[in-house]
C-alpha positions as CSV (number, residue, x, y, z in Angstrom):
1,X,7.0,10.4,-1.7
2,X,10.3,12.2,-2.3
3,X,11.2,15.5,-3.0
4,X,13.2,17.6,-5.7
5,X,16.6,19.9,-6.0
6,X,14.6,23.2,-8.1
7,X,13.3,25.2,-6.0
8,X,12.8,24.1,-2.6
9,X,16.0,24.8,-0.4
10,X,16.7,21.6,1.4
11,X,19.8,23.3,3.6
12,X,19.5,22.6,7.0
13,X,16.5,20.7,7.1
14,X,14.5,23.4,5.3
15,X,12.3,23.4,2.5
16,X,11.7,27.0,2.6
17,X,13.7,29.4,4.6
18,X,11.7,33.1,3.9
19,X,8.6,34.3,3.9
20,X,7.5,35.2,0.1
21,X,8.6,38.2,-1.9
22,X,5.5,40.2,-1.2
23,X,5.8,39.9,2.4
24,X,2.4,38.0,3.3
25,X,2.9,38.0,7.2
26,X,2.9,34.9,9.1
27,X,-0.6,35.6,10.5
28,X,-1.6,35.2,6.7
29,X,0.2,31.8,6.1
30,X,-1.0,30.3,9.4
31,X,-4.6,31.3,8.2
32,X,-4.0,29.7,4.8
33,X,-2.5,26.9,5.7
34,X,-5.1,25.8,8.1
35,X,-7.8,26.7,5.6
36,X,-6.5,24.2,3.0
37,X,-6.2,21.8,5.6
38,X,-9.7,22.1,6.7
39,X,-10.7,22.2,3.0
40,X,-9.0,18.6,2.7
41,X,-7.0,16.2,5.5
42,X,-7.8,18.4,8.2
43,X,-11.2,17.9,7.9
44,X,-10.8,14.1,6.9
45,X,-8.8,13.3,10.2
46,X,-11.7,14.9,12.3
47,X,-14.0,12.7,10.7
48,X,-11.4,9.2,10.9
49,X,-11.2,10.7,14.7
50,X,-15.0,10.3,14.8
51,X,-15.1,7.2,12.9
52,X,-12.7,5.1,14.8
53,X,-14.4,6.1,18.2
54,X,-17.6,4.7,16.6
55,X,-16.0,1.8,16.3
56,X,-14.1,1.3,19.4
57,X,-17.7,2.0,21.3
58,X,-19.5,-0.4,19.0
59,X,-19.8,-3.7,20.5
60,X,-17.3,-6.1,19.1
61,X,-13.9,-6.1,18.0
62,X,-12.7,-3.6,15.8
63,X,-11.4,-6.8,13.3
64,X,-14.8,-7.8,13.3
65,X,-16.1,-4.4,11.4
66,X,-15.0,-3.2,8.2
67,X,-13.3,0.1,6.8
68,X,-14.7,0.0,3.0
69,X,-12.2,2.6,0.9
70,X,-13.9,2.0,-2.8
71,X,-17.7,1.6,-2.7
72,X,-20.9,2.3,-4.9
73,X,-22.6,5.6,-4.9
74,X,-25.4,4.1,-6.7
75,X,-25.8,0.4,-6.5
76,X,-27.6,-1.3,-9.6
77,X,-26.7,2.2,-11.5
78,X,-23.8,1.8,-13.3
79,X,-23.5,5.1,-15.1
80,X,-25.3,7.0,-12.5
81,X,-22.8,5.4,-10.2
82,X,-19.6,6.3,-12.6
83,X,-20.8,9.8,-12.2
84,X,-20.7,10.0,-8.6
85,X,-16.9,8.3,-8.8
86,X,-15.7,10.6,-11.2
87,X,-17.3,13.8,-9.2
88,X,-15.8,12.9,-5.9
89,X,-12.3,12.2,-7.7
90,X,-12.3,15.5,-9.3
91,X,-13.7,17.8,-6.5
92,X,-11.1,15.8,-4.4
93,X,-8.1,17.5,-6.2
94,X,-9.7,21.2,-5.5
95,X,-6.9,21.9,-2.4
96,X,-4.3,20.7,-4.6
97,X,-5.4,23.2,-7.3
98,X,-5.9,25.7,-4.3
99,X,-2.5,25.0,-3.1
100,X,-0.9,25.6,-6.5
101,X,-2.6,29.0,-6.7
102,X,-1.1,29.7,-3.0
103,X,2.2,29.1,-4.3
104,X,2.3,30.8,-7.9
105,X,0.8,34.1,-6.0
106,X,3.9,33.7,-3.8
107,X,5.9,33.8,-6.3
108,X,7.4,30.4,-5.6
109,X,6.5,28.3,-8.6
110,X,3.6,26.8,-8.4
111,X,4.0,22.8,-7.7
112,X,6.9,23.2,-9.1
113,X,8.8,24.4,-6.0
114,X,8.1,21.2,-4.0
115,X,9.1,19.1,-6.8
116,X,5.7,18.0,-8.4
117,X,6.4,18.3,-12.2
118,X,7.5,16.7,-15.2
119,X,11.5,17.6,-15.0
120,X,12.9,14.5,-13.7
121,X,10.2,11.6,-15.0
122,X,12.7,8.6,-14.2
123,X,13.8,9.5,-11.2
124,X,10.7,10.1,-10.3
125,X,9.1,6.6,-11.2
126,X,12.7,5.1,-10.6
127,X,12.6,6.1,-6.4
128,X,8.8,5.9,-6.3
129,X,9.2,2.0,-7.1
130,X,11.7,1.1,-5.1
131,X,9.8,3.2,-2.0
132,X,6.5,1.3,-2.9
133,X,7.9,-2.2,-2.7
134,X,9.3,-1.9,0.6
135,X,7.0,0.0,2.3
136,X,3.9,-1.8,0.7
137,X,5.5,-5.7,1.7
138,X,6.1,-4.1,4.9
139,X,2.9,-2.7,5.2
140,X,1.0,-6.0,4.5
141,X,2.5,-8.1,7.2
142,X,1.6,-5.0,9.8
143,X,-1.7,-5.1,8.6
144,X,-1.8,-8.5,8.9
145,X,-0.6,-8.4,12.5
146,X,-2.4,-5.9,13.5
147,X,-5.7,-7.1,12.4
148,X,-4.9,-10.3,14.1
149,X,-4.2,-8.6,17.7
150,X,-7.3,-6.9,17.1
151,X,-6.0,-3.6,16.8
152,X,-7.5,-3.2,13.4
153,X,-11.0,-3.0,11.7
154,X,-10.8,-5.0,8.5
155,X,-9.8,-3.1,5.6
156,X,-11.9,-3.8,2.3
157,X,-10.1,-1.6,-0.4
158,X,-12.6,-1.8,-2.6
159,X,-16.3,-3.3,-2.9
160,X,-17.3,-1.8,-6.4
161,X,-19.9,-3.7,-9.1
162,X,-18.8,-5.8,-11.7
163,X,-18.7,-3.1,-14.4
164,X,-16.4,-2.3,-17.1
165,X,-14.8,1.1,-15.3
166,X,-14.6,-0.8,-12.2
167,X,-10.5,-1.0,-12.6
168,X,-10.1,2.7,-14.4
169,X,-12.0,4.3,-11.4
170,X,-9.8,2.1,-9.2
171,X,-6.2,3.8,-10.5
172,X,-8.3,6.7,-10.5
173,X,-8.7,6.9,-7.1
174,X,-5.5,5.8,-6.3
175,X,-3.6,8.7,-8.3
176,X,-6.0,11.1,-6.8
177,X,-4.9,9.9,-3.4
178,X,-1.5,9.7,-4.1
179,X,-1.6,13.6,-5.3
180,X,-3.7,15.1,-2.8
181,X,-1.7,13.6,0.3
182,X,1.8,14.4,-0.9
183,X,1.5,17.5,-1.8
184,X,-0.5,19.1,0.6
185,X,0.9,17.0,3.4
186,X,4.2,16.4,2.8
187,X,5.2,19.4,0.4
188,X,2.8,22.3,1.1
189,X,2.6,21.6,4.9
190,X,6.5,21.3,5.5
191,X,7.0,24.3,3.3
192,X,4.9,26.3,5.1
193,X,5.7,25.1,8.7
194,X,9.6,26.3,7.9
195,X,8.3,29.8,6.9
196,X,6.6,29.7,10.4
197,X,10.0,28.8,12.4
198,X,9.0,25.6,13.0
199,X,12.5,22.9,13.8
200,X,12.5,20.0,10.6
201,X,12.1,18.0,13.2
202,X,8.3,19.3,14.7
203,X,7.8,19.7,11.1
204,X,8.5,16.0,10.6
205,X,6.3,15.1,13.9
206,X,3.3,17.3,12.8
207,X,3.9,15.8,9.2
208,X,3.8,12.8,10.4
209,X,0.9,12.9,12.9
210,X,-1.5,14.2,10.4
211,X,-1.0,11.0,8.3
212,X,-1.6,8.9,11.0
213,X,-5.0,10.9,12.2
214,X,-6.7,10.5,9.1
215,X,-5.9,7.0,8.6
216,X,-7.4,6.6,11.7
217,X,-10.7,5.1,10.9
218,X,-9.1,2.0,10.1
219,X,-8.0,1.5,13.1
220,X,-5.0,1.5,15.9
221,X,-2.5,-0.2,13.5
222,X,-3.8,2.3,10.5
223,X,-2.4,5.3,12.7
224,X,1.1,3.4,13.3
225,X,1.6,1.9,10.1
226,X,1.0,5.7,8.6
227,X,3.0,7.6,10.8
228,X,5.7,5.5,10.1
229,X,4.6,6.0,6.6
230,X,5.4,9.7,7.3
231,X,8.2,9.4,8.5
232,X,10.2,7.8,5.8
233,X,8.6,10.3,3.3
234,X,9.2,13.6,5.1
235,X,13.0,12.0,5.1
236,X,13.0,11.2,1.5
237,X,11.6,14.7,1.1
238,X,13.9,16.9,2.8
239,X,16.9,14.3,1.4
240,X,15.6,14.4,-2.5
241,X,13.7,17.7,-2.6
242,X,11.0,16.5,-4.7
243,X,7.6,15.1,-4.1
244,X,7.2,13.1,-7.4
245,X,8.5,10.4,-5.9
246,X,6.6,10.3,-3.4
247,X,3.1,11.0,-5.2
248,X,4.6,7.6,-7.9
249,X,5.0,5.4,-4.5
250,X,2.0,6.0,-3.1
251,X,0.0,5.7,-6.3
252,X,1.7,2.6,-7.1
253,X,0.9,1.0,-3.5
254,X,-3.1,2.2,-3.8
255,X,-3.2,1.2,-6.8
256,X,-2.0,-2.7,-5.9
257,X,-3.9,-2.6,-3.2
258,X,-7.3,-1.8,-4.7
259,X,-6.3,-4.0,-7.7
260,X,-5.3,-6.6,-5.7
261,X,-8.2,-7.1,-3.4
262,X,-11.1,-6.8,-6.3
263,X,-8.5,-9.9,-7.7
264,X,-7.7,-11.6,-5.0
265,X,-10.7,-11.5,-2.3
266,X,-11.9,-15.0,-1.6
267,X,-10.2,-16.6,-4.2
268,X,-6.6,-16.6,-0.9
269,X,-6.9,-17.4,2.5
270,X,-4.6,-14.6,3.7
271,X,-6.4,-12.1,3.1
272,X,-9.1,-11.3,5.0
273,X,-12.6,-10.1,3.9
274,X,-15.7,-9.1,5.8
C-alpha cells in the first residue's frame, strides 16, 4: 500500500501528468479504465452493493448473518476442491495482467511505473509491515465495535476443510488480493484519473470510495473501515510512489487474518463465529 520514486511523477499530487506518447485520447482511457474495472472491482462492488441490500432486507440483524471470504468449492472433494481454489486465484489476477499490457503499450513501463517490482525489496517489506500492524490492530477493534452496534454481518475469513493445502491456498488468496486491489485500485486508477484532469484530491475520494463499495457486503462498518483504508494508502502512494508497499501490507493483514481465524475460531471468546 505505498508507492515508488521510478517512474510515476508524484509532483503536485500527480502520479501521471500526460497522456502517453502515442497520443491515446482521453475518450480511449476513460473506455479502458472502466473496462478493467468492470472486468474486476467494478464489477465486485455491484455485486457487495447487491449483497449487503440482501442482507439489510433479510430479517434479522446483519451481526446475526455471516460474510464467508474463504469457502469450499467442492465439499468432501479435496482435490476437486483445490482445483476450483487454484482456478479462481489465477483467473483472479487476469486485470492485473490486463493492466500491465495497458501500460507497456503506453509506453509507461509496465507495473513498473506505479512501483510494483523488485527494485526496492526492503523498503518494500520494511513500510508494508509497519502499515500492516497499525492498520490491522486498528482494524480489529472497529470490527469489533462495529459488529457489536450491529452495523456489521459477521465476518468468517475462512471456512475451508481440514486438508493439507488448507494454509497454502489461504496466503494464496491473500497475495492474490493484496495484488489485484493495489494495483488496479490504487496505482492503475489514480494514474489514470490524473491523465483525465482529475484534482489528487477526487482522485483520492473516488479511490477511496471504490474500496469501501466492494467491501460492502460485509457490512456498514466494512465500507468505513475500507475507506479509511483508502485513504491512508492513496497517501502513502502519492507520498512514496510505489505500490509494493502497499500490495506487502495488505497481504500481510489477509494473510493474518485468514490464518488467524482457521487458528483461533472457538478455541477465544473475542472472536466471534457464526
Amino acid at each position: 500500500m505505498t508507492r515508488r520514486e521510478t517512474g510515476v511523477q508524484t509532483e503536485a499530487g500527480h502520479v501521471a501528468e500526460s497522456l502517453p506518447q502515442e497520443g491515446v485520447s482521453r475518450k480511449i482511457l476513460r473506455s479502458e479504465l472502466l473496462l478493467v474495472l468492470a472486468l474486476s472491482l467494478g464489477a465486485s462492488a455491484l455485486s457487495a452493493l447487491i449483497s449487503f441490500i440482501g442482507s439489510l432486507t433479510k430479517p434479522g440483524g446483519l451481526k446475526q448473518q455471516a460474510a464467508t471470504l474463504n469457502g469450499s468449492y467442492a465439499p468432501g472433494r479435496p482435490w476437486l476442491d483445490l482445483a476450483w481454489q487454484l482456478f479462481g486465484i489465477a483467473t483472479a489476477l487476469v486485470p492485473v495482467l490486463l493492466v500491465a499490457h495497458l501500460l507497456t503499450r503506453e509506453g509507461a513501463g509496465g507495473l513498473r511505473s506505479m512501483g510494483f517490482d523488485r527494485s526496492r525489496p526492503w523498503f518494500d517489506l520494511g513500510r508494508g509491515t509497519l502499515l500492516a500492524a497499525g492498520i490491522g490492530s486498528a482494524g480489529l477493534v472497529f470490527y469489533l465495535a462495529m459488529r457489536a452496534f450491529g452495523a456489521n454481518l459477521t465476518v468468517v475469513p475462512e471456512s475451508l476443510p481440514e486438508v493439507w493445502w488448507k494454509f497454502p491456498v489461504l496466503i494464496l488468496s491473500a497475495i492474490q488480493n493484496s495484488v489485484v486491489e493495489e494495483v488496479i485500485v490504487v496505482g492503475y486508477l489514480l494514474r489514470r484519473l490524473d491523465q483525465l484532469g482529475w484534482t489528487p484530491m477526487a482522485a483520492l475520494a473516488a479511490s477511496s470510495l471504490l474500496r469501501g463499495s466492494y467491501h460492502l457486503y460485509q457490512g456498514i462498518g466494512g465500507f468505513i473501515g475500507n475507506v479509511v483504508m483508502g485513504v491512508v494508502f492513496v497517501l502513502l502512494y502519492r507520498r512514496w510512489g510505489r505500490v509494493g508497499p502497499l500490495v506487502a501490507a495488505h497481504a500481510l493483514l489477509d494473510i493474518v487474518a485468514f490464518a488467524g481465524y482457521a487458528l483461533l475460531a472457538g478455541k477465544v471468546g473475542w472472536l466471534p463465529t457464526p
